[in-house]
Every structure is written in structure tokens, then in C-alpha cells.
C-alpha positions as CSV (number, residue, x, y, z in Angstrom):
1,X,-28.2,-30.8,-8.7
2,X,-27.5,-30.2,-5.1
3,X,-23.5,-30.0,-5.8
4,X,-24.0,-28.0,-8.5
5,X,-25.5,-25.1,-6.2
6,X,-23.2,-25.9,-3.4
7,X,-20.0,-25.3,-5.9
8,X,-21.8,-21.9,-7.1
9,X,-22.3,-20.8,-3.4
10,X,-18.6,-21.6,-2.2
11,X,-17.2,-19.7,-5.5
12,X,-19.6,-16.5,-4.7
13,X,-18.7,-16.6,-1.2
14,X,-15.0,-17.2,-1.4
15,X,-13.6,-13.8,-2.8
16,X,-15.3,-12.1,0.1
17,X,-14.0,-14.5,3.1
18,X,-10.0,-14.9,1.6
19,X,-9.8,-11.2,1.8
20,X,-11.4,-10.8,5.9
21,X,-8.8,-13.7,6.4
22,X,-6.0,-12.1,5.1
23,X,-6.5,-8.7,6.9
24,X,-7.1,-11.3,10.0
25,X,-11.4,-9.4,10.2
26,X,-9.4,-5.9,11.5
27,X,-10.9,-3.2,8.8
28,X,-7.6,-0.7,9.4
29,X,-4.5,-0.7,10.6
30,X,-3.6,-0.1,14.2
31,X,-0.7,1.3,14.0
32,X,-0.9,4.1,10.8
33,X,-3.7,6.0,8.9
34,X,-3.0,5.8,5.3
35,X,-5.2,6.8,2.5
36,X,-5.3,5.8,-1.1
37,X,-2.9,8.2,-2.6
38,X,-0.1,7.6,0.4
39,X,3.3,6.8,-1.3
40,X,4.6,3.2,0.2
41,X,8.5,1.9,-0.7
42,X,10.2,-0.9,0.4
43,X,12.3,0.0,3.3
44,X,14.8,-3.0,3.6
45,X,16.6,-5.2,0.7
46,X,16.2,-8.7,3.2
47,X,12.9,-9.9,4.8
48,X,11.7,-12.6,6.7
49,X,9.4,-13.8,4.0
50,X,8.0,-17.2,6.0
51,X,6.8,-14.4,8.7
52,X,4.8,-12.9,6.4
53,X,1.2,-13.4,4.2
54,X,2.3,-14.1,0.6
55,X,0.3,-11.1,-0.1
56,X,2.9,-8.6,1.9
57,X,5.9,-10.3,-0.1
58,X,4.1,-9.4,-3.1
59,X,3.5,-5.9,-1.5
60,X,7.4,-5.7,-1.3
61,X,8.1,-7.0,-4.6
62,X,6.2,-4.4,-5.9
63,X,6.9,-1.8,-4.1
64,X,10.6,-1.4,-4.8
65,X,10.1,1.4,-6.4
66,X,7.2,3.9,-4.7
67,X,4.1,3.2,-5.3
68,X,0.7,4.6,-3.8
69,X,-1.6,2.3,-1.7
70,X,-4.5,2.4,-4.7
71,X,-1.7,0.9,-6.9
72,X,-0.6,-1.8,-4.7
73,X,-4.4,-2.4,-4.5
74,X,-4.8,-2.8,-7.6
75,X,-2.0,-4.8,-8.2
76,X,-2.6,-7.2,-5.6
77,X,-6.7,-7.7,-6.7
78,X,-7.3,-7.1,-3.0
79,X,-10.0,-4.4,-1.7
80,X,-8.4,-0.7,-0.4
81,X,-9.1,-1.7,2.9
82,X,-7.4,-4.8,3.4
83,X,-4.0,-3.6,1.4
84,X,-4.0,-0.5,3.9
85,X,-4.0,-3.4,6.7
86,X,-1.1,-5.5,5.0
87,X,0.9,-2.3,4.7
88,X,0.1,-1.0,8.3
89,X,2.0,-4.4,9.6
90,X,4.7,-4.1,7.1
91,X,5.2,-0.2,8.3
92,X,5.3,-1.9,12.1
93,X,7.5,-4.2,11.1
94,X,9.7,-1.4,9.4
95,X,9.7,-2.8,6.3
96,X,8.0,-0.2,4.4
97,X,7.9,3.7,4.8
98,X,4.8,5.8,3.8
99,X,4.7,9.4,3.1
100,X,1.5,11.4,1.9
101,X,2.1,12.6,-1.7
102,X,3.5,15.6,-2.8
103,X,0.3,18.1,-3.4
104,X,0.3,21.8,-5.0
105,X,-1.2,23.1,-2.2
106,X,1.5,24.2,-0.4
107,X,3.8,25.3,-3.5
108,X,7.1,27.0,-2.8
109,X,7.3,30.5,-2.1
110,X,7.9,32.8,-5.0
111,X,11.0,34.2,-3.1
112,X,12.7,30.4,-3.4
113,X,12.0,30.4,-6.8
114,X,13.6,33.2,-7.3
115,X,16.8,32.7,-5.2
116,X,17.1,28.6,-7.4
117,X,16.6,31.0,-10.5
118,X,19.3,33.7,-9.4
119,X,21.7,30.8,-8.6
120,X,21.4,29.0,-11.8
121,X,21.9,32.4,-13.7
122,X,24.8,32.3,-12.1
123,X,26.3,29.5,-13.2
């Protein structure tokens, strides 16, 4: 009976340990502040994959095309916080690139618009 409850304890306890491992117990990155809706891409084609956690390969995989960090987080079953830690070292490394996402709060100006509009009409 003893095993029984020792098997149930390490299978409660091991999703919250693997993911404190991977992110090595640091809760953010050192290097870049990323939130959830931060667009990542893969910045370089060839990697050094046996220097990284299988979990950033899978980070570059993925993120051949841009993705935001809630979808990588998602895809990877991994919490927010430690993804934003795997991509922080793949953005040190250079082999990502982050940018905040394009927001309709700063729209373009009205006179732009006009002067793409003017342009087109005169095509």
C-alpha cells in the first residue's frame, strides 16, 4: 500500500519540479522582459541543438513562422513563466528575435492615409 502512495506522490509532484528544472529555479529572464503577447521568430536556419534544452529546439521548431510567447506556451505544455525563460536564453544566444505586437493604439496618421490613397489613385 505504501508504493501505491509513494507512486501517487512522485506523479503529483513531478509536473511542478520538471518545469523549475528546466527554467534552471530563475522565474524570468535576465537578459529581456517579454510579456505574453510578444511576437518571437526563429532568427537563424542552423543551431547548436546538443547546447540546448530539448524544450528550446522545440521553441525553434515552432517558431519558424512568428508566433507569440502564450502560443509557444501552449504549445510546449510549459507554464508562461518558464517559456519566457527558454526564450530569454534563445534571444541571448541570438537565435530568436522578439518584438511587441503590433497594437491600434498608435494607428497611422490620417494624413499617411491619405498620401497611400492619393498614390494608389494614381496608378
Amino acid at each position: 500500500m505504501s508504493d501505491h502512495n509513494e507512486e501517487h506522490e512522485a506523479d503529483s509532484v513531478g509536473p511542478l519540479v520538471r518545469p523549475y528544472v528546466i527554467a534552471q529555479g530563475r522565474q524570468r529572464s535576465d537578459t529581456v522582459k517579454l510579456d505574453m503577447v510578444s511576437v518571437v521568430i526563429a532568427a537563424r536556419a542552423e543551431v547548436d541543438e546538443m547546447s540546448l534544452e530539448p524544450e528550446q529546439v522545440r521553441i525553434l521548431e515552432f517558431c519558424r513562422r512568428p508566433q507569440s510567447v502564450a502560443e509557444v506556451s501552449s504549445h510546449l505544455g510549459l507554464p508562461i513563466a518558464v517559456t519566457k525563460v527558454l526564450i530569454g536564453d534563445l534571444i541571448g544566444r541570438g537565435y530568436v528575435l522578439a518584438r511587441a505586437p503590433y497594437t491600434t493604439e498608435s494607428p497611422v496618421s490620417r494624413d499617411v492615409l491619405q498620401a497611400v490613397l492619393d498614390g494608389i489613385q494614381r496608378l
